[in-house]
LUMTORKOL-27923 format. One record per residue (C-alpha): residue in three letters; z, y, x. Coordinates in steps of 0.05 Angstrom, whole numbers, padded with zeros to 5 digits, always signed. Each point is the difference from the previous one (the first is absolute). Layout:
BEGIN
ALAZYX/...
This chain:
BEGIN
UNK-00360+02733+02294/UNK-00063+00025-00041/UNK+00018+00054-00058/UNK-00044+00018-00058/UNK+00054+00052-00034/UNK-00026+00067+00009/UNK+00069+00017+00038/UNK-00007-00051+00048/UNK+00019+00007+00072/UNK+00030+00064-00022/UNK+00050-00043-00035/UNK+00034-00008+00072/UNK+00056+00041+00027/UNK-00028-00003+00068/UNK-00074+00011-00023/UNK+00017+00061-00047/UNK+00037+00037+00065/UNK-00066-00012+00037/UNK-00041+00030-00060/UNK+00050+00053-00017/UNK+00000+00023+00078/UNK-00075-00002+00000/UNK-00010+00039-00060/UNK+00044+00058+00034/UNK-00034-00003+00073/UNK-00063+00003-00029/UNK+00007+00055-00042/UNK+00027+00038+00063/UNK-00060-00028+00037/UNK-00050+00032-00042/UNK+00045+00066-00002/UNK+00004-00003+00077/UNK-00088-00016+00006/UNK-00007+00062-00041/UNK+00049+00052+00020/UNK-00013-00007+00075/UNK-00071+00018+00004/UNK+00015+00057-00052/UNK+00047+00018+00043/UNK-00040+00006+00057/UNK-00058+00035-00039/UNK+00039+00037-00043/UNK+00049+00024+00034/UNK-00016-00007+00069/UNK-00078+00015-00006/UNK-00023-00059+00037/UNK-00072-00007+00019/UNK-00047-00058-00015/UNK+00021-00036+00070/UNK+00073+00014-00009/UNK+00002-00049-00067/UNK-00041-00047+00025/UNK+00049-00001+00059/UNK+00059-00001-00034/UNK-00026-00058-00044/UNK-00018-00040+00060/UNK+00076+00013+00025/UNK+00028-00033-00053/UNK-00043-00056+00009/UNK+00006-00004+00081/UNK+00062-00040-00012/UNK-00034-00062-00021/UNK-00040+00002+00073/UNK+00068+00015+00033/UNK+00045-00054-00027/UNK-00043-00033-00043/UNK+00002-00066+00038/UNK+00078-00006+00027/UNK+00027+00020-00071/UNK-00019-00066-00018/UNK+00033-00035+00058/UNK+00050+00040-00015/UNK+00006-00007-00073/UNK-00007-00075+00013/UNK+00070+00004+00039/UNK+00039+00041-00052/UNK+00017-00011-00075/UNK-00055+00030-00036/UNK+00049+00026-00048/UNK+00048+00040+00041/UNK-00078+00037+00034/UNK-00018+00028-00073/UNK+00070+00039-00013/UNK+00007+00021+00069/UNK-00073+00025+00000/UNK+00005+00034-00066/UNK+00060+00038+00026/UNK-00028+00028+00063/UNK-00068+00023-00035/UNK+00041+00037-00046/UNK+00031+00038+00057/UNK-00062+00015+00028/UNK-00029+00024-00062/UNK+00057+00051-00001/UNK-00018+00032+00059/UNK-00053+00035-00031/UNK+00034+00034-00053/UNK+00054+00024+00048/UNK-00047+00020+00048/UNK-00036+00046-00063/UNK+00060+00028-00017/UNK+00011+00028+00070/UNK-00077+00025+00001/UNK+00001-00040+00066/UNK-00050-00055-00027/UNK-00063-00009+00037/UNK-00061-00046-00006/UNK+00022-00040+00062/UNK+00069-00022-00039/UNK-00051-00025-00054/UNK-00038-00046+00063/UNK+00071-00029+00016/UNK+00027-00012-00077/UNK-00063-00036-00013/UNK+00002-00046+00062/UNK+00071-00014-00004/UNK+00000-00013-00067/UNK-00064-00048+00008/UNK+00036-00034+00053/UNK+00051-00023-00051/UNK-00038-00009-00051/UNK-00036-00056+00051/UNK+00067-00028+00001/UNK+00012-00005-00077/UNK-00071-00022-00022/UNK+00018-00056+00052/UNK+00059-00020-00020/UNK-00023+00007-00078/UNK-00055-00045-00002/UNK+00040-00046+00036/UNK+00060-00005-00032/UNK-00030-00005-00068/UNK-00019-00076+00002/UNK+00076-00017+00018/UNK+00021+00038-00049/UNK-00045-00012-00066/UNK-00032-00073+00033/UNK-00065-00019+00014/UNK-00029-00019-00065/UNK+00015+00064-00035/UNK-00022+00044+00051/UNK-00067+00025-00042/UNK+00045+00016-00054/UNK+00054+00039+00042/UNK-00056+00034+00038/UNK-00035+00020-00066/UNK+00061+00035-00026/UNK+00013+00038+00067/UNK-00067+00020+00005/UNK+00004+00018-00074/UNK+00064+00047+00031/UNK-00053+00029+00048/UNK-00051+00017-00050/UNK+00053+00028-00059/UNK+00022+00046+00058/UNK-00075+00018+00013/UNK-00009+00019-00062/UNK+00067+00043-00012/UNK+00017+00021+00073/UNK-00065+00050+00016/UNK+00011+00031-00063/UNK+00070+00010+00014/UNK-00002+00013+00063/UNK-00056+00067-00014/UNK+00042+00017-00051/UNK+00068+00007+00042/UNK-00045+00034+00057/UNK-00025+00045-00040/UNK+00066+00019-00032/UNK+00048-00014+00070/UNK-00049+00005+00052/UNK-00026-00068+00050/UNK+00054+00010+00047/UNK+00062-00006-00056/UNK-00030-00059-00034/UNK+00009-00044+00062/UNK+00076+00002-00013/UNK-00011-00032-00062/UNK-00040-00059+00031/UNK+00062+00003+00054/UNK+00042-00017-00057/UNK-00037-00053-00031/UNK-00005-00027+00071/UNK+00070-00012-00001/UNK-00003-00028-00075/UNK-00045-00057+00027/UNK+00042-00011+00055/UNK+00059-00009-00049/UNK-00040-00051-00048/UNK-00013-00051+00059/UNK+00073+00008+00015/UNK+00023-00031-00062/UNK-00048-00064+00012/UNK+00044-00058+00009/UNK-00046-00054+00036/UNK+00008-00001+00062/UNK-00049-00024+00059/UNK+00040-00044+00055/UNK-00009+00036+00065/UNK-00066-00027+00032/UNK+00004-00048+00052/UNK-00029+00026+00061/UNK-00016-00050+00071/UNK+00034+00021+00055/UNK-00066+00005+00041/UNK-00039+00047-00048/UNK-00030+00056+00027/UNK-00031+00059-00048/UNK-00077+00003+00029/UNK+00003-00088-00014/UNK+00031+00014-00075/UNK-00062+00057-00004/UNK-00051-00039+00024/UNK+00021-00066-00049/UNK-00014+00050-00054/UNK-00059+00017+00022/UNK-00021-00072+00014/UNK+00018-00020-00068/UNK-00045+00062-00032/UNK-00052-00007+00045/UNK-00011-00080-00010/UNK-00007+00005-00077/UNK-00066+00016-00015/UNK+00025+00030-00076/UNK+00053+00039+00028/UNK-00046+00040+00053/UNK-00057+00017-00047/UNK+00052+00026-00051/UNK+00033+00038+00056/UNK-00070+00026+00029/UNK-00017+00031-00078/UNK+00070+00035-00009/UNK-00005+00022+00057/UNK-00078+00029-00003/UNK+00027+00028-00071/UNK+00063+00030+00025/UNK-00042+00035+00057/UNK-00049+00042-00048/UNK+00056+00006-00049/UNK+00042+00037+00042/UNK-00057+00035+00023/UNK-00014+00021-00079/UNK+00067+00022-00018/UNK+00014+00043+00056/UNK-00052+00045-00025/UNK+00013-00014-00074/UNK+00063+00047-00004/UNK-00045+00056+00032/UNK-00058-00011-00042/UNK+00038+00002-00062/UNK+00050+00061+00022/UNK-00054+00044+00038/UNK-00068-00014-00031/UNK+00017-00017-00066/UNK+00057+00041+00000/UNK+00048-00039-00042/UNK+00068+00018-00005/UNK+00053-00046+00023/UNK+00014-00023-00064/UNK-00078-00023-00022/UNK-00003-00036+00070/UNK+00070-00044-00017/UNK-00037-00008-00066/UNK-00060-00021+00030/UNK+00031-00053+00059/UNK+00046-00027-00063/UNK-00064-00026-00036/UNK-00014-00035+00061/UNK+00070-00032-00020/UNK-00030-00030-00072/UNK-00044-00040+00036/UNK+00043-00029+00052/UNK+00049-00021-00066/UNK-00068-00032-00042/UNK-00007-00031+00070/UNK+00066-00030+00008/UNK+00008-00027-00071/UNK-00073-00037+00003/UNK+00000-00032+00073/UNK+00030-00059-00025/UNK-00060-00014-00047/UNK-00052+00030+00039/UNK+00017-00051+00050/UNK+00005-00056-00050/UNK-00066+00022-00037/UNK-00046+00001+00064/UNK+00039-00028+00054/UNK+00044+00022+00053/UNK-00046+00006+00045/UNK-00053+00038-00035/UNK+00044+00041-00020/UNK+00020+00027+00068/UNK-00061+00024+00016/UNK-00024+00019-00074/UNK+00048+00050-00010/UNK-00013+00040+00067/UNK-00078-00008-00017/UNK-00004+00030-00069/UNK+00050+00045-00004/UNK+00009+00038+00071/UNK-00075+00044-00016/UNK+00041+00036-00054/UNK+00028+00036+00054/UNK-00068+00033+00007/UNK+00012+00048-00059/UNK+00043+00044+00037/UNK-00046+00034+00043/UNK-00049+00012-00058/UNK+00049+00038-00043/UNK-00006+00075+00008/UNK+00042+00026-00061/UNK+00053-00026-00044/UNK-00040-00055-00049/UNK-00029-00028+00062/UNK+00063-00013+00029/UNK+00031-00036-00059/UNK-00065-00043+00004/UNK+00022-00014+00080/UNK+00069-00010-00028/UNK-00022-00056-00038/UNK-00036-00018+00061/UNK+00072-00006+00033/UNK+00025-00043-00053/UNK-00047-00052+00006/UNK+00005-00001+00074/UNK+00070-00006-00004/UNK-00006-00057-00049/UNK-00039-00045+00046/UNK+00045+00016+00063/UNK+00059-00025-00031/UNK-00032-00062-00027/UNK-00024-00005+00060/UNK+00068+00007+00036/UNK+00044-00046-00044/UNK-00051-00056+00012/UNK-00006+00001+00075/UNK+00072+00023+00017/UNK+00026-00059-00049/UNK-00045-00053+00030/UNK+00023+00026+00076/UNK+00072-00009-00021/UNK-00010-00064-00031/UNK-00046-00029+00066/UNK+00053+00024+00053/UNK+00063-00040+00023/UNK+00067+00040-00001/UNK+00016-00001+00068/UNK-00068+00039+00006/UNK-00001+00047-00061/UNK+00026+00065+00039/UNK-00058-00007+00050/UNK-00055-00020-00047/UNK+00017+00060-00040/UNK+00010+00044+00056/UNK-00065-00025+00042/UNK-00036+00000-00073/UNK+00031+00080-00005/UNK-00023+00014+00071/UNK-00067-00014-00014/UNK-00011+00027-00070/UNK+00038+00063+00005/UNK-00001+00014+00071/UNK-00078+00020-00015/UNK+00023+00056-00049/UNK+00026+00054+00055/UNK-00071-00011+00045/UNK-00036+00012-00087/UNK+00046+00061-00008/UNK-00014+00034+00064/UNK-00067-00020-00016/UNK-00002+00027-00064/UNK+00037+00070+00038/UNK-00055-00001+00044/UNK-00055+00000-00043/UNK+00035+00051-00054/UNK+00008+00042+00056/UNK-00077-00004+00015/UNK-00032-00015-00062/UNK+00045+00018-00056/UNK+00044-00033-00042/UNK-00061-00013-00055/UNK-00041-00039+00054/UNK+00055-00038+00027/UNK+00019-00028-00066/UNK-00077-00024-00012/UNK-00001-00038+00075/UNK+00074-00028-00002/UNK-00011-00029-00076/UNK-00071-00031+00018/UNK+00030-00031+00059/UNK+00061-00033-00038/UNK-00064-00025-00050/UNK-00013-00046+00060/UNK+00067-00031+00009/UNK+00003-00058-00050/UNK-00051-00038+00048/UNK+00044-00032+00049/UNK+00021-00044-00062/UNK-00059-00006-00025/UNK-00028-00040+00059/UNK+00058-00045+00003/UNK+00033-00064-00033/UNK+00029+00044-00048/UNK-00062+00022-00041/UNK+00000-00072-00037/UNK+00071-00016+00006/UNK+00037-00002-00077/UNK+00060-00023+00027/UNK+00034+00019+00063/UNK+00051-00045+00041/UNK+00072+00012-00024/UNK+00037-00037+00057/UNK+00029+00026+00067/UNK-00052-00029+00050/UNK+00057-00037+00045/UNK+00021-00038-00067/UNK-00069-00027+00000/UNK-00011-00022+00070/UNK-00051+00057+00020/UNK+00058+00044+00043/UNK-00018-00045+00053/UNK-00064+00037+00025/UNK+00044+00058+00013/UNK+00060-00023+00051/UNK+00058+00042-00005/UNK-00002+00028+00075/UNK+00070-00015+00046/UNK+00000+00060+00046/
């Protein structure tokens, strides 16, 4: 039912262990995206190449598995994948402490934690986004995805700062043990949730490659659904491109400590919570629609200020930059991943998500190595200008499509309104 308290949804029991594990994962998440490439440049002296490698491992997994985690989500209680993932990323994560402590840790262990832990996180974003209309229902999922995006950006603000400031005073390779531990916190939270999913009914004669391709099919046939994926996924590929080099620029030619560069990625973080706490009227004050493709357009150039700064006003002015970028992404994101949820039928959630994931993140290794390459070649500086004028382009597969005029968007599974029939569910 609709709530106008402030509170609201996190008035439930089963809601608040969702938020409350969120809250602690993401935290460690923003730890973890910090301390690994410091690790690998700090302590490890990585080249150029090397981070953009080792960012494009830890987002290989979504090419790997990207499409049978969602059959394979789609089979399994949602619920039971998020603690068991949690708990198995934290053990990887403490690999890499252990392995400092024995001075045995090499730049190759990096490459494997950040693919195995990618793989899993495939799983859990899965599994997330599709448990959370069971859990909070359909017509409040704007309002539960605005307060767990809200999580996100709260974390982005504190995390990086926190995170530069325990590196600096622990060292890279020590801090991942505290994101290990919160891992395990998270996993704990979901524990205590007390709805349950009924075990998904599965036909006796479905095979993985049909379940795959109905997701597919049911992507591919919605006009809305593969222009939003087409932008995330052009955005994702120069982003990832950009912030393999960012941690470089900022650590070797502006020669920030660790410390200023948490500082820096946490005012990234402000935006991202102005951005959360305003999608709800941003969408009702120009649209939904327009406001998909409005908040990539205006606000993704701000990203441009980084490779202009050259001393330390500049880049507070590329800071700011950073905050409005992040502003717009996460308006961005709580409009189209709320309408996706709402369009898709349960049965199909898992594989929407997972086929959505597969080809919006699966671009971001191919941008990273990208990004390695042309760090390696033309400098972190230059790479920063090319990847960011690139991702200035990405707003225009919605541009040109239904979406542009669109105010409201549908709200209904497509099979409860008689248009599921276009894509058969296949029998072999």
């Amino acid at each position: 039912m609709p709530r106008s308290d402030r509170l609201g949804l996190l008035r439930d029991h089963d809601f608040r262990g969702l938020f409350i594990s969120t809250s602690v994962s993401q935290v460690g998440h923003q730890i973890t995206s910090l301390a690994i490439p410091l690790a690998a440049v700090l302590a490890l002296s990585a080249s150029e190449f090397e981070v953009g490698l080792l960012s494009a491992a830890a987002g290989a997994a979504f090419l790997l598995v990207g499409l049978p985690a969602g059959a394979w989500v789609d089979r399994m209680r949602r619920r039971n994948v998020l603690v068991v993932t949690d708990l198995v990323r934290a053990a990887i994560l403490l690999t890499i402490p252990v392995a400092w402590w024995l001075d045995v840790l090499t730049i190759w262990q990096l490459y494997a934690v950040a693919l195995l832990l990618g793989i899993f996180t495939v799983f859990f974003d899965v599994a997330y986004q599709s448990y959370l209309p069971h859990l909070v229902g359909r017509p409040n999922l704007v309002e539960a995805n605005s307060k767990l995006e809200s999580v996100r950006g709260v974390s982005q603000l504190g995390g990086p700062g926190l995170a530069g400031l325990l590196i600096g005073w622990l060292t890279a390779p020590v801090v991942l043990f505290v994101d290990a531990v919160a891992m395990a916190a998270s996993a704990s939270a979901v524990w205590r949730i007390r709805k349950r999913e009924e075990k998904p009914q599965r036909h006796p004669d479905a095979r993985l490659l049909a379940e795959i391709g109905e997701g597919l099919r049911f992507v591919f046939s919605n006009r809305l659904l593969w222009s939003i994926a087409l932008c995330t996924g052009l955005g994702n590929l120069t982003f990832a491109g950009y912030h393999a080099m960012q941690v470089v620029f900022l650590a070797r030619e502006l020669e920030l400590s660790p410390g200023l560069i948490g500082v820096y990625m946490s005012i990234g973080g402000v935006g991202a919570i102005l951005g959360a706490t305003t999608a709800r009227r941003v969408a009702q004050l120009i649209g939904q629609g327009p406001a998909i493709w409005m908040s990539m357009a205006f606000t993704i150039p701000g990203g441009l200020l980084l490779p202009l700064a050259h001393d330390h006003w500049t880049v507070w002015l590329a800071a700011f930059g950073s905050l409005v970028m992040s502003a717009g992404v996460m308006v961005y994101n709580i409009t189209q991943v709320s309408f996706r949820q709402a369009l898709t039928p349960d049965r199909l959630l898992g594989r929407m998500n997972a086929t959505l994931r597969f080809l919006v993140w699966g671009t971001m290794p191919v941008g990273a190595l990208i990004g390695g390459i042309l760090g390696e070649n033309f400098g972190a500086r230059d790479t920063l200008w090319i990847m960011g004028a690139a991702g200035c382009l990405s707003f225009l597969p919605v541009l040109f499509s239904p979406l542009r005029r669109m105010r409201e968007l549908p709200t209904e599974p497509l099979e409860d309104r008689g248009e599921l029939a276009k894509t058969p569910t296949p029998t072999a």
